[in-house]
N, C-alpha and C positions, 0 to 999 in steps of 0.2 A: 880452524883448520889444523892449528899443532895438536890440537887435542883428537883429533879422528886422525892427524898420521901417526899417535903413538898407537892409538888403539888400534890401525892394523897392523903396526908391527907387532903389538901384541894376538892378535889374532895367528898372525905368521909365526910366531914363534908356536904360540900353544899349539898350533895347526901339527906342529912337526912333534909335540911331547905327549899331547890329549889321548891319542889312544892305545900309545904303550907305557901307562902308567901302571899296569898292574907288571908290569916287567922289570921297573924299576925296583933297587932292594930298598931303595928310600926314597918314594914316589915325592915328585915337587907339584904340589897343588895350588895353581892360583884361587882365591877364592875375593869376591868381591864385596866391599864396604860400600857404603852411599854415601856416609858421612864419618867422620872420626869426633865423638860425641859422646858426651858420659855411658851413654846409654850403650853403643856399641863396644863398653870398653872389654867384654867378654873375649871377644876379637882379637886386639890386643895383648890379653892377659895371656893366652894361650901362645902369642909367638913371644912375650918379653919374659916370660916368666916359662917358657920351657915346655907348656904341656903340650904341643904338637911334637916336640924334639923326640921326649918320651914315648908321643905312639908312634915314633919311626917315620914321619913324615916331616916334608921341607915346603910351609906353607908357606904362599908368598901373599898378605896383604895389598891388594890393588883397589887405590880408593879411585872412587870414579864419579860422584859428588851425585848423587841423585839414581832413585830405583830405575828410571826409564831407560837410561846407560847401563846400569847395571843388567837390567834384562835380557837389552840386545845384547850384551856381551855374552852375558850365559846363553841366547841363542844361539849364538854362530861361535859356537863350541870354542872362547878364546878366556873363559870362565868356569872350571870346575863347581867352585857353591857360589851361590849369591846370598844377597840377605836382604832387605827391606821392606816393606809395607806389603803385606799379601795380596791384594786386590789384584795389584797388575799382573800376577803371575797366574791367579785363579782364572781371571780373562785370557790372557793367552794359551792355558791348557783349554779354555773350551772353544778357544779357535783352531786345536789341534797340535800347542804346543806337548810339549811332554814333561812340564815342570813339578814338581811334589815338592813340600813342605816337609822338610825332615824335622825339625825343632821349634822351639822359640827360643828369642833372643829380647825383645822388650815386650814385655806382657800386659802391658796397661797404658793408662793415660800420664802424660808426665806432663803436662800443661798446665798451668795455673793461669787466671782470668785478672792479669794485671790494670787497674785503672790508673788516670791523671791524677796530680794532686788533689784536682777537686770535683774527684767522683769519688764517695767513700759506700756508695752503695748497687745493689741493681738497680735499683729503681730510680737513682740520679742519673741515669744511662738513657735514660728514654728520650729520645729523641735525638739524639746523636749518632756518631758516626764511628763504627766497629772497624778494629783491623783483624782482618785474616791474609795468611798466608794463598788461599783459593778460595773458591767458591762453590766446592765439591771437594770427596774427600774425610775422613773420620775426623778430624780436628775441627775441623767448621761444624760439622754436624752434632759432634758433641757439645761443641760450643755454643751452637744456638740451642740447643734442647735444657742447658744448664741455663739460659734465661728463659728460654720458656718455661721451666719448673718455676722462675721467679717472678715471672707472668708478663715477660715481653717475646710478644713476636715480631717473625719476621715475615715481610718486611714492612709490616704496618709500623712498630713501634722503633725501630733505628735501620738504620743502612751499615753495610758492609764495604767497605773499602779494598779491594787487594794488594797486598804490600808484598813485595819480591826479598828475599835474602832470609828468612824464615824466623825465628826467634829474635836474632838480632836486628832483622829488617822492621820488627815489630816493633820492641824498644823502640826504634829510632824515630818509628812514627811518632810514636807517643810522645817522646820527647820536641818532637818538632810540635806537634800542639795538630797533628793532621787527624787523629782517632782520640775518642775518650778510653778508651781501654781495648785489649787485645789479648790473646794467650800467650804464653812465653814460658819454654821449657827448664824442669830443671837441668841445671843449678841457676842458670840465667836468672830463674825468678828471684831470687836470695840479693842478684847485686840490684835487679829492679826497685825493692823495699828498701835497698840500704838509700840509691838516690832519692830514695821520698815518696816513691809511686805505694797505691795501695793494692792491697792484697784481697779480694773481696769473694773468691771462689777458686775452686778447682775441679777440673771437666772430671778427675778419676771419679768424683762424686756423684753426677751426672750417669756417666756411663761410666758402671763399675767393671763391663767386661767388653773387653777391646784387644783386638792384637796388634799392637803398631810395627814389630819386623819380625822377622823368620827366618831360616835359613830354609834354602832352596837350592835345587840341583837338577838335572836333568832325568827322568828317572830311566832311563836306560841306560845311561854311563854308572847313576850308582846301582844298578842289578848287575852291573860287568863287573862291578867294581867294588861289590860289599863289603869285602874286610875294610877294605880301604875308606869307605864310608863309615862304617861303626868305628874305626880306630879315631878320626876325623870325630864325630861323635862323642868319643871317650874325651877327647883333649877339651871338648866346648862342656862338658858334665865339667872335669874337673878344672877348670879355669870360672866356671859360675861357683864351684863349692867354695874356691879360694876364696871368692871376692866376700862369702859370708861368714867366710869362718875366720879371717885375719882379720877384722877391720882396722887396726894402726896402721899395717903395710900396707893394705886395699888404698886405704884415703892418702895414703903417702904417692903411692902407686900413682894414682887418678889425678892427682897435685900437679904432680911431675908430667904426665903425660898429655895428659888434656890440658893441660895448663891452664889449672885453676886454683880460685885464691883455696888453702887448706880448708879453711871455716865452711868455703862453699863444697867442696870436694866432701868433706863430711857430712853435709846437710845434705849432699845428694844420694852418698853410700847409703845413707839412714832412708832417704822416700826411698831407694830404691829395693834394699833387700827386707824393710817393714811394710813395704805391700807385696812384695811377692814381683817387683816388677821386672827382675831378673830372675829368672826361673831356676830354682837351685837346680832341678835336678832335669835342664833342660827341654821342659815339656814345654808347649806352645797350649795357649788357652782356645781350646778348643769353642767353648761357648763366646768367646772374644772372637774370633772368626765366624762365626755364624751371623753373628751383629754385623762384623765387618762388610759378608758380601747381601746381607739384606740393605743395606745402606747402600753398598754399591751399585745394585741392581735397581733400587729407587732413584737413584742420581742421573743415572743413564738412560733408563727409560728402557729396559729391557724385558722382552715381552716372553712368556711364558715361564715354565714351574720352577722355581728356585732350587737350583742345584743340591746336592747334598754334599755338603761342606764335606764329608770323608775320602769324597775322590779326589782331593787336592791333599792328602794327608798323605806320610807313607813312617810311621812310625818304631819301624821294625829294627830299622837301623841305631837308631836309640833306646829302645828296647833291650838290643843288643849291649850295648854299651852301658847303660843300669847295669846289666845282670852282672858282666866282667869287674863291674869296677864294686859293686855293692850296693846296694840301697841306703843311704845315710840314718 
């Protein structure tokens, strides 16, 4: 209940700023998180380190713990961008929302395939019992596909269990002794190995192209609103080039903010800017979205001809923002 009375006082507030933001000399844009998490630390970088300051915008971070929140908020216009997992937004533009994909923000798999102390293999996994976060979903899906290359399936060869509270809810299974092994994102996985758990795979291996979040927006507030979007744009190009081009501050940065051990903080700057999984130069993996809504549309059971990924795309706006700032 306190949590949908803040959000309509947020709605009531943006209600009254949402559509004269191009009037503003230094337009305040709420823009929505789902998590505060290594991965989103691009987010972040851009309001603690300045680079929305510099394109003349007053961006307010509203985290709101999960895409589904996030959504309805960027529906009912009390949300300028959103960010998360693309599927739910590609479904609701073809229910007739009006949402576009302007960037990426995590570009790949960041889960690793944590076992018990006494699974040191796939194939000690057989006949046991799997934790996932759902049972639908790109996580799960890559995750069974990374045993099926190993030659277990489902649900002949183990069961799946669903664990609520997501990487951390996972651990804890495992530690409780209720799943033989589970995914667990980085940097999580790093303190997983150090309590003794084994390390035996990683889904990015699996599925090498995947888009796990995106920035999103409504795309007829950002056609009202272009400069205002490419400037927006500009701040999230240069807050990904930071995060690659300082690493001492970067992992200092991410220590401090995410509140993580350093050793882990640096072991995740490293998976993350040596796969590419923060996008230097803010592009969203296109062929990772493809994968994305052919799984989704599998999942769901939805009937006729598979969309084409480009009409949930609107690129232009980042485009924009390349050209101004330079190409690296």
């Amino acid at each position: 209940m306190a949590i949908s009375f803040r959000i309509l006082l947020l709605v009531a507030f943006c209600c009254l700023t949402f559509s004269s933001v191009d009037a503003q000399e230094r337009p305040r844009l709420f823009v929505g998180a789902s998590s505060k998490t290594l991965g989103y630390s691009p987010l972040w970088v851009g309001t603690k380190k300045g680079f929305f300051d510099q394109q003349g915008l007053d961006v307010q971070l509203v985290l709101l713990r999960g895409v589904p929140m996030t959504l309805q908020s960027l529906a009912a216009n009390s949300l300028h961008i959103g960010s998360g997992g693309p599927e739910p937004y590609m479904e609701a533009t073809e229910r007739g929302l009006d949402f576009v994909i302007t960037g990426g923000i995590i570009n790949g798999m960041t889960q690793f395939i944590i076992a018990g102390k006494n699974y040191k293999t796939f194939e000690s996994l057989r006949g046991t019992t799997l934790g996932s976060t759902s049972l639908t979903g790109g996580t799960v899906t890559a995750f069974r596909e990374a045993l099926k290359q190993k030659g277990l399936e489902y649900p002949k060869d183990y069961k799946l269990l669903v664990v609520t509270g997501g990487s951390a809810g996972n651990l804890a299974a495992l530690q409780t002794g209720q799943i033989s092994a589970t995914t667990v994102a980085v940097p999580l996985n790093y303190a997983a190995e150090e309590f003794g758990y084994n390390i035996i795979g990683r889904l990015l291996d699996a599925t090498p192209n995947f888009q796990s979040n995106v920035v999103v927006t409504r795309r007829s507030w950002a056609d009202r609103n272009r400069p205002i979007m490419v400037r927006f744009m500009k701040a999230m190009v240069q807050s990904l080039r930071w995060l690659f081009d300082n690493r001492d501050a970067a992992v200092e940065f991410l220590a401090k903010e995410m509140q993580l051990k350093p050793a882990h903080a640096l072991k995740g700057w490293e998976y993350y800017t040596q796969n590419r999984i923060w996008p230097p130069d803010g592009e969203p993996n296109v062929e990772g979205m493809k994968h994305n809504l052919r799984t989704y549309l599998e999942q769901t059971g939805a009937k006729g001809p598979t969309p084409d990924v480009q009409k949930f795309i609107e690129l232009g706006y980042l485009n924009d923002a390349v050209k101004e700032l330079g190409r690296r």
